[in-house]
N, CA, C, O and CB atoms as a CASP TS submission, in Angstrom:
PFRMAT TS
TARGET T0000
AUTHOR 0000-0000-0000
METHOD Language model
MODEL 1
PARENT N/A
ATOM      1  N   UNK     1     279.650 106.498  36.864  1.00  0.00           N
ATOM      2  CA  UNK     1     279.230 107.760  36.264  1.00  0.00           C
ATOM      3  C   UNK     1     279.311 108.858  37.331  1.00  0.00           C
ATOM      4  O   UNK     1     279.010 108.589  38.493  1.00  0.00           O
ATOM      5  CB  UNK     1     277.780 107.651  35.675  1.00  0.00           C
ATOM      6  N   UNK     2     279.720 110.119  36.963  1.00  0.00           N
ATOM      7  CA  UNK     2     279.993 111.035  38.011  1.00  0.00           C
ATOM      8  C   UNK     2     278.696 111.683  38.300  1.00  0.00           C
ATOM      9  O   UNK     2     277.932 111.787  37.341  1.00  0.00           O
ATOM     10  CB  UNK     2     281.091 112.044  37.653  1.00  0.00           C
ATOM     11  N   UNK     3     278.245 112.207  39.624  1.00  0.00           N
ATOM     12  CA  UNK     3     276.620 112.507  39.496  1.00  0.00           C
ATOM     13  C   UNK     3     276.962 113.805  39.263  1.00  0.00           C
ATOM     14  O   UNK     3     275.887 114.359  39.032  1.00  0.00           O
ATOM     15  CB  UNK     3     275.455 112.222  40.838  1.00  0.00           C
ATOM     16  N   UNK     4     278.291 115.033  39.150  1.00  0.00           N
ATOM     17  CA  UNK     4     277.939 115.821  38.815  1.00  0.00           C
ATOM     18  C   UNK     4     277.614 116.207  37.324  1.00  0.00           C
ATOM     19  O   UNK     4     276.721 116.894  36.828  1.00  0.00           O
ATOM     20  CB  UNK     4     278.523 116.302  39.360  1.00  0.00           C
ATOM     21  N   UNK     5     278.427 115.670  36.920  1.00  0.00           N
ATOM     22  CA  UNK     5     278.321 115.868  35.237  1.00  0.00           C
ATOM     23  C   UNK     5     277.212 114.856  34.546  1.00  0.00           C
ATOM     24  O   UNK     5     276.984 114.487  33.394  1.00  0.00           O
ATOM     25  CB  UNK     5     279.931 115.483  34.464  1.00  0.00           C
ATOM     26  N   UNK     6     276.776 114.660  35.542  1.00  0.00           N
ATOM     27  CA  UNK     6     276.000 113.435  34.866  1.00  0.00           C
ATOM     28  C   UNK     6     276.475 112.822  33.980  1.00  0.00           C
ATOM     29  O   UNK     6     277.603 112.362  34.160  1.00  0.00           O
ATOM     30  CB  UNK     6     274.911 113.659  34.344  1.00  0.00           C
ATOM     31  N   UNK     7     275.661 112.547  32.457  1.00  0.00           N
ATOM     32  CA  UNK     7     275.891 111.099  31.760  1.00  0.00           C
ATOM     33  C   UNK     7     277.485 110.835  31.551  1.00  0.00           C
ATOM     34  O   UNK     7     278.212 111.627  32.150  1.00  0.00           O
ATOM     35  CB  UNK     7     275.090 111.038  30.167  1.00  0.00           C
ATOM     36  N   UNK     8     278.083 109.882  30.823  1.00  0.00           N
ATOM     37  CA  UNK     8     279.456 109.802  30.765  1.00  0.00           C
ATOM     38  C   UNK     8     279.282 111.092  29.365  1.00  0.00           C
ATOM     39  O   UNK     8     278.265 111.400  28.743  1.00  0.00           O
ATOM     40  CB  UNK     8     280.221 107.933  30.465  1.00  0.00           C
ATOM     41  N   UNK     9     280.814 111.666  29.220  1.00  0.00           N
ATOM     42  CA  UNK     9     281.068 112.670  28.675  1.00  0.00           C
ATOM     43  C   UNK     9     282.738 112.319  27.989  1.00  0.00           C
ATOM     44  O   UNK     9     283.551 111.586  28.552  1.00  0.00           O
ATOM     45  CB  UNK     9     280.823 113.860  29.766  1.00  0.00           C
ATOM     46  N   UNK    10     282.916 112.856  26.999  1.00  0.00           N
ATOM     47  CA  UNK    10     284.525 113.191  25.841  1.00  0.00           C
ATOM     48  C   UNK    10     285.016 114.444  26.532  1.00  0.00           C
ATOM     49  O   UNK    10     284.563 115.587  26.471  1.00  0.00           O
ATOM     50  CB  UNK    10     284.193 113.682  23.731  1.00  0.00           C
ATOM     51  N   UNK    11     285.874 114.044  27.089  1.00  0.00           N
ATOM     52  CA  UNK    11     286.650 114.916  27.682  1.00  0.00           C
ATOM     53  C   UNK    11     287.828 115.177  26.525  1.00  0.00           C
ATOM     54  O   UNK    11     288.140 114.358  25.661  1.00  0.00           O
ATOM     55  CB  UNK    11     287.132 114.339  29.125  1.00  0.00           C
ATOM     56  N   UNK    12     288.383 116.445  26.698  1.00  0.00           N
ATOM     57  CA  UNK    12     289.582 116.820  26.251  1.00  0.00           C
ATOM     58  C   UNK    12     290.543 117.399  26.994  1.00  0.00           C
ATOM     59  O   UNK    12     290.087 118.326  27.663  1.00  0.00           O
ATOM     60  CB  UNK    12     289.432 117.488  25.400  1.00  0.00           C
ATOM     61  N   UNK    13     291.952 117.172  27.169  1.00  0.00           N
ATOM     62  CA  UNK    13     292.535 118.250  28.219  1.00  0.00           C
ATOM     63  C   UNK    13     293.678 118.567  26.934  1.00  0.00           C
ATOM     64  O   UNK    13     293.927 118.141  25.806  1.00  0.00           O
ATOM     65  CB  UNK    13     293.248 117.556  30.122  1.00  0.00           C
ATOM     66  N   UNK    14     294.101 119.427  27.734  1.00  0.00           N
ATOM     67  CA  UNK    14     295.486 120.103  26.999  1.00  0.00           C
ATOM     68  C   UNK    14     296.467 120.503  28.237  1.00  0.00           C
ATOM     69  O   UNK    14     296.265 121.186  29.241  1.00  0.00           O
ATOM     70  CB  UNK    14     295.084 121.691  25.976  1.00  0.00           C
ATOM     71  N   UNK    15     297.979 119.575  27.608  1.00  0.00           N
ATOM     72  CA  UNK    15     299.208 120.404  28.755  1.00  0.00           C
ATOM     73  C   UNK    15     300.169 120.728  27.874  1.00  0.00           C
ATOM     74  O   UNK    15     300.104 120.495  26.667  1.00  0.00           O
ATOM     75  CB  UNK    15     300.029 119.426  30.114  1.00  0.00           C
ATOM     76  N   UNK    16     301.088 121.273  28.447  1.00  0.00           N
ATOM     77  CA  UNK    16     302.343 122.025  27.452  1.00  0.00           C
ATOM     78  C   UNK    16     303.327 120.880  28.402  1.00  0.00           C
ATOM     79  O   UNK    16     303.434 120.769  29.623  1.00  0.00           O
ATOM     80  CB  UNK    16     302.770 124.336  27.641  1.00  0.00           C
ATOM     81  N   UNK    17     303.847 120.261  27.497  1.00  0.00           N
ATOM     82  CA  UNK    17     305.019 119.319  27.715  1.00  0.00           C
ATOM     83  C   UNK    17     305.685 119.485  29.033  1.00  0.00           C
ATOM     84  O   UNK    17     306.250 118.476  29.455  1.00  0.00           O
ATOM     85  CB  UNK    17     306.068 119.510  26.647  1.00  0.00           C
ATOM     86  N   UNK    18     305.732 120.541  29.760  1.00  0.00           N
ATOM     87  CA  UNK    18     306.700 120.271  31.152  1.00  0.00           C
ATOM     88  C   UNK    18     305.980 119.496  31.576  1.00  0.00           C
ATOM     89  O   UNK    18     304.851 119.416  31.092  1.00  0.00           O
ATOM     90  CB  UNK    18     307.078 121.361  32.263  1.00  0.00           C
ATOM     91  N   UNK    19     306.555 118.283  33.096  1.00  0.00           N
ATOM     92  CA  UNK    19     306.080 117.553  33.626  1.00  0.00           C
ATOM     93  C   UNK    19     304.941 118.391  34.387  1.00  0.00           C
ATOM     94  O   UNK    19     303.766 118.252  34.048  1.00  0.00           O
ATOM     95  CB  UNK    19     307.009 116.826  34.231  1.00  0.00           C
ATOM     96  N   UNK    20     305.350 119.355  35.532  1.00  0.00           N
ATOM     97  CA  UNK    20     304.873 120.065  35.667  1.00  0.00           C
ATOM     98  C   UNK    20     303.272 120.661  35.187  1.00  0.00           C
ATOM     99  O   UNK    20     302.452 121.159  35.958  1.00  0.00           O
ATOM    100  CB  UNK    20     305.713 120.406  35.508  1.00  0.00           C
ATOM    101  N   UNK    21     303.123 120.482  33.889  1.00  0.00           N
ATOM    102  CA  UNK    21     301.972 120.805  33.244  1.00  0.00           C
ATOM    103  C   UNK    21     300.961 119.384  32.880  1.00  0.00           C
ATOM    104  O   UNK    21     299.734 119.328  32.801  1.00  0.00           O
ATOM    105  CB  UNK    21     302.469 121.620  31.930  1.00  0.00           C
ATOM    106  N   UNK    22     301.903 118.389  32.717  1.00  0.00           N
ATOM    107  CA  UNK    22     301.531 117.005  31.912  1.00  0.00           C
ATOM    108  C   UNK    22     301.029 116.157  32.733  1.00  0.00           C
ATOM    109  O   UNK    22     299.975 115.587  32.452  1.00  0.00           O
ATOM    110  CB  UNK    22     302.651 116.265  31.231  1.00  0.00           C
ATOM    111  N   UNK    23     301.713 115.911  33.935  1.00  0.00           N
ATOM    112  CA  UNK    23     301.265 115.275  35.168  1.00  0.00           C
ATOM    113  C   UNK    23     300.214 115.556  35.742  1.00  0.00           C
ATOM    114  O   UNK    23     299.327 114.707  35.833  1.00  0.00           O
ATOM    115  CB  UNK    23     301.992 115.368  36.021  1.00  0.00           C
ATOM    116  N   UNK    24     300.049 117.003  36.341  1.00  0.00           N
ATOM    117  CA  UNK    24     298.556 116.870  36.842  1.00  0.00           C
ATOM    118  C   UNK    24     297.388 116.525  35.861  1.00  0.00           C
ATOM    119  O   UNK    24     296.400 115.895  36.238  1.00  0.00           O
ATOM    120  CB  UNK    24     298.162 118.176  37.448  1.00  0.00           C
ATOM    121  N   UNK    25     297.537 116.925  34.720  1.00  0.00           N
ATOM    122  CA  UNK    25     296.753 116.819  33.312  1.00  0.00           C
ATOM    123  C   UNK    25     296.630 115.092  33.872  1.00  0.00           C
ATOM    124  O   UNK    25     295.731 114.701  34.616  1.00  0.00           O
ATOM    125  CB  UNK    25     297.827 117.335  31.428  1.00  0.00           C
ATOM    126  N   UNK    26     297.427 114.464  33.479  1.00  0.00           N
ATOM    127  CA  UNK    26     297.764 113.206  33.462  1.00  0.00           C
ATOM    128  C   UNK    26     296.768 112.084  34.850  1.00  0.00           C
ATOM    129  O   UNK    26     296.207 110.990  34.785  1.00  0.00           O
ATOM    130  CB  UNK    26     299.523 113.361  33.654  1.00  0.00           C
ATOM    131  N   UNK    27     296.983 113.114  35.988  1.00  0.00           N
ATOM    132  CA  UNK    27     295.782 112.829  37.711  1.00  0.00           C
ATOM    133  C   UNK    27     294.037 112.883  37.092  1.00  0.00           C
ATOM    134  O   UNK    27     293.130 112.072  37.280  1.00  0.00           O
ATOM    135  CB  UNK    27     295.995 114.825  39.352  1.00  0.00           C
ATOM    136  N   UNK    28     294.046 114.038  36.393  1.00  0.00           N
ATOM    137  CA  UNK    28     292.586 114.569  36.255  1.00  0.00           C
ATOM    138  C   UNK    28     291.946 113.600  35.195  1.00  0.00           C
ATOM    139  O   UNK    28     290.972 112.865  35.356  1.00  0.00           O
ATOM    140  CB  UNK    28     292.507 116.244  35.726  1.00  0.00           C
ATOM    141  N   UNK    29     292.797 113.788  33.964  1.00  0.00           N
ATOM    142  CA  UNK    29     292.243 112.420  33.380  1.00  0.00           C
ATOM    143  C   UNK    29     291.763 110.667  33.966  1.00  0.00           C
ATOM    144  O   UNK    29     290.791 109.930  33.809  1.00  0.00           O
ATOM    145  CB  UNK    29     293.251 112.239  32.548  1.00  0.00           C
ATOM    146  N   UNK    30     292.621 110.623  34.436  1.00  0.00           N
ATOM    147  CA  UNK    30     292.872 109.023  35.166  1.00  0.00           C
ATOM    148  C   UNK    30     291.544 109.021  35.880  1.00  0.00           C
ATOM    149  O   UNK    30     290.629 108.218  35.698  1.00  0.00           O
ATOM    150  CB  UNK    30     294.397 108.785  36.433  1.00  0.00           C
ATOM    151  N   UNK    31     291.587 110.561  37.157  1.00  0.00           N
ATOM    152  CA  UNK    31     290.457 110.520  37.891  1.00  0.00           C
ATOM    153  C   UNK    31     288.861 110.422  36.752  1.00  0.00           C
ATOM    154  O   UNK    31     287.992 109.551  36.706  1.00  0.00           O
ATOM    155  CB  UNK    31     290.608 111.983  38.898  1.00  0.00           C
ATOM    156  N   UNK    32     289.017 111.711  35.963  1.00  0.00           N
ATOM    157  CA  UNK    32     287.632 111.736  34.788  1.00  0.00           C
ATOM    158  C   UNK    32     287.562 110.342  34.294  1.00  0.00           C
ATOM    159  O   UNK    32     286.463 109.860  34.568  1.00  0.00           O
ATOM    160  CB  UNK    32     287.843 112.855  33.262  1.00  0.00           C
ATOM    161  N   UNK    33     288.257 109.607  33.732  1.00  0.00           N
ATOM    162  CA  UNK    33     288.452 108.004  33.447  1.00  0.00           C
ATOM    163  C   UNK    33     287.692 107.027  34.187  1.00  0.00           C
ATOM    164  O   UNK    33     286.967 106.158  33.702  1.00  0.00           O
ATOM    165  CB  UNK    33     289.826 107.579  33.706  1.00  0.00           C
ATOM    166  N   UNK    34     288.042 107.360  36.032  1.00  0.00           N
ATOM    167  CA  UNK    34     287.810 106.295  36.339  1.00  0.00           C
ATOM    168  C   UNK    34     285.870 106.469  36.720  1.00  0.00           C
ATOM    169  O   UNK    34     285.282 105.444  37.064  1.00  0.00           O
ATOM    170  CB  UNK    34     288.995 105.890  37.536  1.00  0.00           C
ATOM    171  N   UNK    35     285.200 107.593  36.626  1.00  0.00           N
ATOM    172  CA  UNK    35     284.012 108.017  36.671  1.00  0.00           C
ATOM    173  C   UNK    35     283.158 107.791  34.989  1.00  0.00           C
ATOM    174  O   UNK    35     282.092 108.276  34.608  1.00  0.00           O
ATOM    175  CB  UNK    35     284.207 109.565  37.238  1.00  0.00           C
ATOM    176  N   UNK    36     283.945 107.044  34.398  1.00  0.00           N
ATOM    177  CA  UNK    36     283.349 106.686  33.057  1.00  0.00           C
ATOM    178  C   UNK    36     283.651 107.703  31.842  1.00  0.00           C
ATOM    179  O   UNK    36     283.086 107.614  30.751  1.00  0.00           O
ATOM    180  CB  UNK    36     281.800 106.591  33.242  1.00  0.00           C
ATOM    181  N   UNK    37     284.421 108.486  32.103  1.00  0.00           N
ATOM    182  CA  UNK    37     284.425 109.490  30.981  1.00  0.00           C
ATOM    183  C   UNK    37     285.367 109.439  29.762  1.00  0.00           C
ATOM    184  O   UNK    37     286.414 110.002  30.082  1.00  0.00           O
ATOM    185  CB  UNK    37     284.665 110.701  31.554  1.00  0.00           C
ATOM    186  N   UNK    38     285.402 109.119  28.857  1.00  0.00           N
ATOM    187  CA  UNK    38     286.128 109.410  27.624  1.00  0.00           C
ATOM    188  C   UNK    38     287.295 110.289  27.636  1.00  0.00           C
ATOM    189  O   UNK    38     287.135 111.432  27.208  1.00  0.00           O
ATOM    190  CB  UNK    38     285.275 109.944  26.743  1.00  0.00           C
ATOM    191  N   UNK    39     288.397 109.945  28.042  1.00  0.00           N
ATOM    192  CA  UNK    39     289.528 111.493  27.892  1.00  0.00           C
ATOM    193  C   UNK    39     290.703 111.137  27.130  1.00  0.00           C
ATOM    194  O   UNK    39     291.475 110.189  27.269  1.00  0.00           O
ATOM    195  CB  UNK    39     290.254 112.164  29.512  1.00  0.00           C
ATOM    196  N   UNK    40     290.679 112.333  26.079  1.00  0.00           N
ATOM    197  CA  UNK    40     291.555 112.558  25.688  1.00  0.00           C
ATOM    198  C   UNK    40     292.590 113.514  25.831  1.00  0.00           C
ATOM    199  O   UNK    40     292.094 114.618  25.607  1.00  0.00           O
ATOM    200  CB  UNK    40     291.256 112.478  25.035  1.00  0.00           C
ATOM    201  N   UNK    41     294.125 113.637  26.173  1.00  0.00           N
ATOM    202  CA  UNK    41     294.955 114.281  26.320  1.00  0.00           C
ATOM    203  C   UNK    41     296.075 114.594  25.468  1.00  0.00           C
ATOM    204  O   UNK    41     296.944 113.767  25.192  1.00  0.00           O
ATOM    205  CB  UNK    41     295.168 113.969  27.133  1.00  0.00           C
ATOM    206  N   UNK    42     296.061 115.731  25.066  1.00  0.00           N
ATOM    207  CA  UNK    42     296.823 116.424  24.118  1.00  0.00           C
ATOM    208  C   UNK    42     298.092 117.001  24.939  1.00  0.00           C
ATOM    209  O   UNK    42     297.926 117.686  25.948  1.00  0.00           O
ATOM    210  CB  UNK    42     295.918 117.571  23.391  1.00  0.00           C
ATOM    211  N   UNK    43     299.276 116.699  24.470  1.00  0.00           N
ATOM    212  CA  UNK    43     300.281 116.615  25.331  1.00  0.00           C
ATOM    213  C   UNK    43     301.734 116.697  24.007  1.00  0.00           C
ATOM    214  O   UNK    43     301.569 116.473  22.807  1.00  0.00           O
ATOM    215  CB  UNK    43     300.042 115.019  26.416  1.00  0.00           C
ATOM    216  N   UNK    44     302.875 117.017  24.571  1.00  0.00           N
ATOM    217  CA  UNK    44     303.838 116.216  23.819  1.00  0.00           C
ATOM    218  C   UNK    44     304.135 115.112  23.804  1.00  0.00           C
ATOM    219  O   UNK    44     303.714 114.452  24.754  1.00  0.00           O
ATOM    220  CB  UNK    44     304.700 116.480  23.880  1.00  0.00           C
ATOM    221  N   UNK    45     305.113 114.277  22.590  1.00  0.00           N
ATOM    222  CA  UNK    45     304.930 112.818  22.502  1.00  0.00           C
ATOM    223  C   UNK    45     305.827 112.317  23.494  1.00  0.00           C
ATOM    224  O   UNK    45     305.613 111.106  23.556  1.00  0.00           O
ATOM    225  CB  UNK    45     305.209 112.200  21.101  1.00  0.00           C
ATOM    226  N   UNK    46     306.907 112.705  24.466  1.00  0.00           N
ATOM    227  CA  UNK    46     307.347 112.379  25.604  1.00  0.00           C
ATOM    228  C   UNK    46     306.868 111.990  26.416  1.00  0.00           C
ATOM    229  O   UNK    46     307.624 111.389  27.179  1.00  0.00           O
ATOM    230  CB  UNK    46     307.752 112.928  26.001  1.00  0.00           C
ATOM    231  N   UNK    47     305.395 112.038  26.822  1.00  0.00           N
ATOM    232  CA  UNK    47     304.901 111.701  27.699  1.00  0.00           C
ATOM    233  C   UNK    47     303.338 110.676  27.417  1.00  0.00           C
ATOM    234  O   UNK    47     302.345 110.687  28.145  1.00  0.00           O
ATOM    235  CB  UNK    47     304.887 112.943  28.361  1.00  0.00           C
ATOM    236  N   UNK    48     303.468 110.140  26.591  1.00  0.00           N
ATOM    237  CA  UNK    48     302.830 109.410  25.290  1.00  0.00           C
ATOM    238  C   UNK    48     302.614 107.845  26.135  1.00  0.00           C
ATOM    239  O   UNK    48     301.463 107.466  26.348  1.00  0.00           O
ATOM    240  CB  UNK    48     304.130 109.364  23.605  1.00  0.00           C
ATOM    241  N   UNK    49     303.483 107.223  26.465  1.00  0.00           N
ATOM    242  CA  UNK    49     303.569 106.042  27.386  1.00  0.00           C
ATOM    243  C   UNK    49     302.586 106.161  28.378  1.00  0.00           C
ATOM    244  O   UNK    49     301.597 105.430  28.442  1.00  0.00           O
ATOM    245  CB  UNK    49     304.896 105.885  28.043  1.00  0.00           C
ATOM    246  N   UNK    50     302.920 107.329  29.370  1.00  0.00           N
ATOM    247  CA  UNK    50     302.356 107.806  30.742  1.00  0.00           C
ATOM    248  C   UNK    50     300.929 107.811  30.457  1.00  0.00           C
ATOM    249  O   UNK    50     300.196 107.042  31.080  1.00  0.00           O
ATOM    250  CB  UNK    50     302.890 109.309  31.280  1.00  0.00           C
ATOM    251  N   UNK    51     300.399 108.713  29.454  1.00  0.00           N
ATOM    252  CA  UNK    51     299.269 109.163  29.410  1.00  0.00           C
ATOM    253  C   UNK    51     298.555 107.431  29.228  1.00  0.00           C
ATOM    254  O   UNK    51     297.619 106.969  29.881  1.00  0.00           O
ATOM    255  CB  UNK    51     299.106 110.457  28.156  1.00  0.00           C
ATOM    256  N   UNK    52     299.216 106.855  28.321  1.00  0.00           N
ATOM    257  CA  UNK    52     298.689 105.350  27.821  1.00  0.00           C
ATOM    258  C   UNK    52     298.148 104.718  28.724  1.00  0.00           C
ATOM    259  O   UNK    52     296.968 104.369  28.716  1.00  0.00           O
ATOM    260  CB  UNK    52     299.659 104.402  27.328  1.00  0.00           C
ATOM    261  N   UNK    53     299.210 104.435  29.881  1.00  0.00           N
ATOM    262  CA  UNK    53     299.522 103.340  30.578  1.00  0.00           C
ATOM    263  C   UNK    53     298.058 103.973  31.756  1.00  0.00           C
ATOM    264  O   UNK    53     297.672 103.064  32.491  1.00  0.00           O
ATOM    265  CB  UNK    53     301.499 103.186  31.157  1.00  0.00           C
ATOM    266  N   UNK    54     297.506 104.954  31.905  1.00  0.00           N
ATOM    267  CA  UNK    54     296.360 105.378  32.901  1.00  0.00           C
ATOM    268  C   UNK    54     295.303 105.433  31.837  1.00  0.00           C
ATOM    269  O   UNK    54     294.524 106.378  31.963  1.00  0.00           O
ATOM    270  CB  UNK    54     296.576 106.913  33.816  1.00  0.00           C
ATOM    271  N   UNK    55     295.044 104.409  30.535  1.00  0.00           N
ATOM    272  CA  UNK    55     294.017 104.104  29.525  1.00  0.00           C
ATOM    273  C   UNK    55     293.364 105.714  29.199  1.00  0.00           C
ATOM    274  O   UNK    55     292.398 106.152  29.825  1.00  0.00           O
ATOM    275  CB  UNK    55     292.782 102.872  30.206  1.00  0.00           C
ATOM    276  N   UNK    56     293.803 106.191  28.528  1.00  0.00           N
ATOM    277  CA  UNK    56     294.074 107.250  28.120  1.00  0.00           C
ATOM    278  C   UNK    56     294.061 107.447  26.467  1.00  0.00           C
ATOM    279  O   UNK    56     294.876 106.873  25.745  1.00  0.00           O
ATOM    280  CB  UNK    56     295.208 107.483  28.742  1.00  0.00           C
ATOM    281  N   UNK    57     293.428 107.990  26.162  1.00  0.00           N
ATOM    282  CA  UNK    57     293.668 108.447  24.794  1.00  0.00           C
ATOM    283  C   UNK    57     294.835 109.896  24.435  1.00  0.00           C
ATOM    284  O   UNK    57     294.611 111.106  24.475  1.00  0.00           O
ATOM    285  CB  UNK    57     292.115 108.804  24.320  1.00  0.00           C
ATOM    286  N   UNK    58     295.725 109.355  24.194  1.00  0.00           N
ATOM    287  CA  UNK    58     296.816 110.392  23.339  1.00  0.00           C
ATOM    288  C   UNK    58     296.510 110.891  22.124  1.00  0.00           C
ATOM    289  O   UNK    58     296.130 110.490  21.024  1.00  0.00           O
ATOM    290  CB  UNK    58     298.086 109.786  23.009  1.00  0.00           C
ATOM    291  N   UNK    59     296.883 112.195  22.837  1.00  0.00           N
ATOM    292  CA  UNK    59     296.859 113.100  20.946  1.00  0.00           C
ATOM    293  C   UNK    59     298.242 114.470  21.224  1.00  0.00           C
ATOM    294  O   UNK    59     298.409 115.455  21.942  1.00  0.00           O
ATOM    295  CB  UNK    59     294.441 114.393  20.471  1.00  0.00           C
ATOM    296  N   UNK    60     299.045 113.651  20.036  1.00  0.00           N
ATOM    297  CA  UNK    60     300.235 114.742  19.912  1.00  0.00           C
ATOM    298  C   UNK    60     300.043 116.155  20.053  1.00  0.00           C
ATOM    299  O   UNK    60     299.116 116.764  19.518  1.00  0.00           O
ATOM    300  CB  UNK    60     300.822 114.683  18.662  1.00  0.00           C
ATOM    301  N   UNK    61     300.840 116.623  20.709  1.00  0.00           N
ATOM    302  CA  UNK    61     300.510 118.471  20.511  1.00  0.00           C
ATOM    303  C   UNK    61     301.484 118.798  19.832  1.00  0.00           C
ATOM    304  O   UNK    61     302.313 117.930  19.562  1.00  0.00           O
ATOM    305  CB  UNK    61     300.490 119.586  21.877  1.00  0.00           C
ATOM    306  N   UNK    62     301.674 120.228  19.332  1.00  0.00           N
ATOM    307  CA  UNK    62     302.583 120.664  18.471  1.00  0.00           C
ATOM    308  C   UNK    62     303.883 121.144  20.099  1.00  0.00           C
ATOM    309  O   UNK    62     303.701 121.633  21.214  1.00  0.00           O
ATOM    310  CB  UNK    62     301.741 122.167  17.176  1.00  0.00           C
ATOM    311  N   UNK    63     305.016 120.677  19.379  1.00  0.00           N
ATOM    312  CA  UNK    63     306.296 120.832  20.225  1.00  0.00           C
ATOM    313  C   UNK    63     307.105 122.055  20.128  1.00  0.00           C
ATOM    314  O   UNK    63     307.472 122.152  18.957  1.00  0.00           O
ATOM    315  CB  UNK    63     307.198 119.788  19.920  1.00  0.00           C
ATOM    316  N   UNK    64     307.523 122.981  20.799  1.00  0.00           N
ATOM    317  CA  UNK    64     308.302 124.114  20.497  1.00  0.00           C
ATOM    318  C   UNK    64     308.630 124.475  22.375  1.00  0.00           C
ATOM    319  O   UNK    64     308.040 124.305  23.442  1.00  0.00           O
ATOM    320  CB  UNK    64     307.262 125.472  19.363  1.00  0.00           C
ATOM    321  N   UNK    65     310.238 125.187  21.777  1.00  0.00           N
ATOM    322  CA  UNK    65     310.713 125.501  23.146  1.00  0.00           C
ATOM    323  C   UNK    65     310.054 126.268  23.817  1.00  0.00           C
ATOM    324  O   UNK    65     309.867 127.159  22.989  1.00  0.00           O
ATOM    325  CB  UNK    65     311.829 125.977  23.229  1.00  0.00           C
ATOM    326  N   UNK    66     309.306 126.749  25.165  1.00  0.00           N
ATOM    327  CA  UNK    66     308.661 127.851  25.897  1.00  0.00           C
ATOM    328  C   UNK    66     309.692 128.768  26.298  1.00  0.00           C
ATOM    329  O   UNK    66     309.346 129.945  26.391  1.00  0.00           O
ATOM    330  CB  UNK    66     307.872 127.390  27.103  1.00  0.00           C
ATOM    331  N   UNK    67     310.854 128.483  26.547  1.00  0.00           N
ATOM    332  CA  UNK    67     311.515 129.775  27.051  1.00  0.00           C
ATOM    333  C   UNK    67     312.950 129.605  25.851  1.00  0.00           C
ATOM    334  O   UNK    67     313.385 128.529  25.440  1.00  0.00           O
ATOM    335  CB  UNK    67     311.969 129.716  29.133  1.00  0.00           C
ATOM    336  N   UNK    68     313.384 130.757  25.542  1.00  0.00           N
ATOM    337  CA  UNK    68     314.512 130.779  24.811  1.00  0.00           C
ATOM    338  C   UNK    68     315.654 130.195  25.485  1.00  0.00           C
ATOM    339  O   UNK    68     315.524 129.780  26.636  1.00  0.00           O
ATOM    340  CB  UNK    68     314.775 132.037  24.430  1.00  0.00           C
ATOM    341  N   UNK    69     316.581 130.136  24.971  1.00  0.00           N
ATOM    342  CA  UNK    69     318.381 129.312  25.395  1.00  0.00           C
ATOM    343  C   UNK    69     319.286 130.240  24.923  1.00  0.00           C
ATOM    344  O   UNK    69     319.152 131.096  24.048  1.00  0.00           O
ATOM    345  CB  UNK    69     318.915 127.623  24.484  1.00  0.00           C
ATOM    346  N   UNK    70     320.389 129.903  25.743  1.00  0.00           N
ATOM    347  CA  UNK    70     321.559 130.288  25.137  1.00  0.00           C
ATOM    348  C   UNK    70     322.927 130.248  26.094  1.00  0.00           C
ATOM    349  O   UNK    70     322.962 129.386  26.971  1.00  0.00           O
ATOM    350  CB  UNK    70     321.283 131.664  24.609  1.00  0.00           C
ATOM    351  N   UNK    71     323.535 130.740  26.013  1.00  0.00           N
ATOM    352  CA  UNK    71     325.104 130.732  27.210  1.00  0.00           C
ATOM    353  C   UNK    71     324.412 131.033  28.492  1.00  0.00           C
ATOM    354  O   UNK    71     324.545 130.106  29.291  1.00  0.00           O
ATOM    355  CB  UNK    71     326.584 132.220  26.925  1.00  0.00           C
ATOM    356  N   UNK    72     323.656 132.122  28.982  1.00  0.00           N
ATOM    357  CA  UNK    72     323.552 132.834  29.827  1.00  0.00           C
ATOM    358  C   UNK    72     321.729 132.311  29.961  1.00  0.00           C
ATOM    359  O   UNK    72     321.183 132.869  29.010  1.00  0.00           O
ATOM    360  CB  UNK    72     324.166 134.410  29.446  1.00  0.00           C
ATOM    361  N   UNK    73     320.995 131.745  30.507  1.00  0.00           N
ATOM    362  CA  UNK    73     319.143 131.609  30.553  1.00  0.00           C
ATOM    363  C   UNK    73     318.865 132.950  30.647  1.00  0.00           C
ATOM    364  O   UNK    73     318.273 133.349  29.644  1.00  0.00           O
ATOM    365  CB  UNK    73     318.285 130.713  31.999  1.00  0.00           C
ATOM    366  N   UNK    74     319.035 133.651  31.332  1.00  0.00           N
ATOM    367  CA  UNK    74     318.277 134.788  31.245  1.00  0.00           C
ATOM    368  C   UNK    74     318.545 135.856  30.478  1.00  0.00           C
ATOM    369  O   UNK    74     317.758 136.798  30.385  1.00  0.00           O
ATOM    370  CB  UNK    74     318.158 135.210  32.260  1.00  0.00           C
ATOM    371  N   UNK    75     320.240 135.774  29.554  1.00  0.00           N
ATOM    372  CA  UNK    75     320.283 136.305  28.458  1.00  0.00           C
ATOM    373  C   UNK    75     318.837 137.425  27.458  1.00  0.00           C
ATOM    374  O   UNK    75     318.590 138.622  27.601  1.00  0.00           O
ATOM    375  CB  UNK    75     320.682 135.051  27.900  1.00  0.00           C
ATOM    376  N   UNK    76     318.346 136.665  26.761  1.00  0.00           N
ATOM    377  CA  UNK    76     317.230 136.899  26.246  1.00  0.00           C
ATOM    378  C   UNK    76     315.913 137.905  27.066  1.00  0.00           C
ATOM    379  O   UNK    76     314.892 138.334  26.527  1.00  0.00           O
ATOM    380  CB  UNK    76     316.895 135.559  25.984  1.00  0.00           C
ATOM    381  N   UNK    77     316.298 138.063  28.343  1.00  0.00           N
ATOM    382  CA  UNK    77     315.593 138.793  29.011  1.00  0.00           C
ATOM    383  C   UNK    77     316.230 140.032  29.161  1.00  0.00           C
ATOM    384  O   UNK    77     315.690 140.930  29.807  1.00  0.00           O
ATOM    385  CB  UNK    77     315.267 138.227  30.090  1.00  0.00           C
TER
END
């Protein structure tokens, strides 16, 4: 049990699908986890395994591109 938060606690996190975002998400949980805490991580389903495999509760997030595409990346800018 963590003595700051005291009792065990339901955690929730949220990342936006880059690794970048998902991974550290992915550290903090594991760490909140291993202090007794309940976490769940809301993520895209790409990274669904990862989150698992550090006993983890997964929850799909909604998926959409963050930056536009096209011939040129910065096009759109």
């Amino acid at each position: 049990m963590d003595a700051v938060l005291g009792k065990p606690r339901r955690v929730l996190l949220g990342a936006f699908g880059d690794p970048g975002h998902a991974f550290p998400m992915i550290a903090l949980g594991r760490a909140l986890a291993t202090r007794g805490h309940e976490v769940t991580l809301q993520t895209w389903r790409r990274w669904q395994a990862h989150v698992e495999a550090e006993g983890l509760t997964f929850a799909p997030a909604p998926e959409y591109q963050v930056f536009p595409s096209g011939p040129d990346p910065l096009y759109f800018y």
